[in-house]
C-alpha positions, 0 to 999 in steps of 0.5 A: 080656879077660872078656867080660860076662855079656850078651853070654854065649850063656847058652842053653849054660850047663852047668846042675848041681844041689846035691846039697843041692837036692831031687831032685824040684825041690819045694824049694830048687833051686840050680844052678851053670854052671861051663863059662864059667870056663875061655872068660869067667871066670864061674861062674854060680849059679842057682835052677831056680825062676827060670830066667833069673835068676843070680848071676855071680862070678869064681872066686875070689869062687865060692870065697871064697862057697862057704867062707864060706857052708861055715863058717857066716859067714852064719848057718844057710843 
């Protein structure tokens, strides 16, 4: 059973950064959690301007956003 993302220590979120977000976090900073996939079938997305603030998907709808988004589905990103 997935455990929902509330009741989630997210405090241990492993937190990486794009390699498209700028380096001295001045720009557009998305980080992704993925060590919560494995225990609760969750990756987080994120914006290191909002701390607290994340998007929750499953796997598969991580993939199917990352391959969309890759090819162009929703316009210039």
């Amino acid at each position: 059973m997935t455990l929902p993302a509330s009741v989630i220590d997210l405090s241990t979120a492993g937190w990486f950064k794009s390699t498209h977000s700028d380096p001295q976090g001045q720009g557009d900073c998305v980080q992704v959690a993925t060590n919560f996939q494995a225990s609760h079938g969750i990756i987080l997305i994120g914006d290191t301007k909002s701390p607290g603030s994340h998007l929750v998907f499953s796997p598969e709808a991580f993939i199917a956003f990352i391959s969309a988004t890759a090819t162009g589905e929703f316009g210039s990103v």
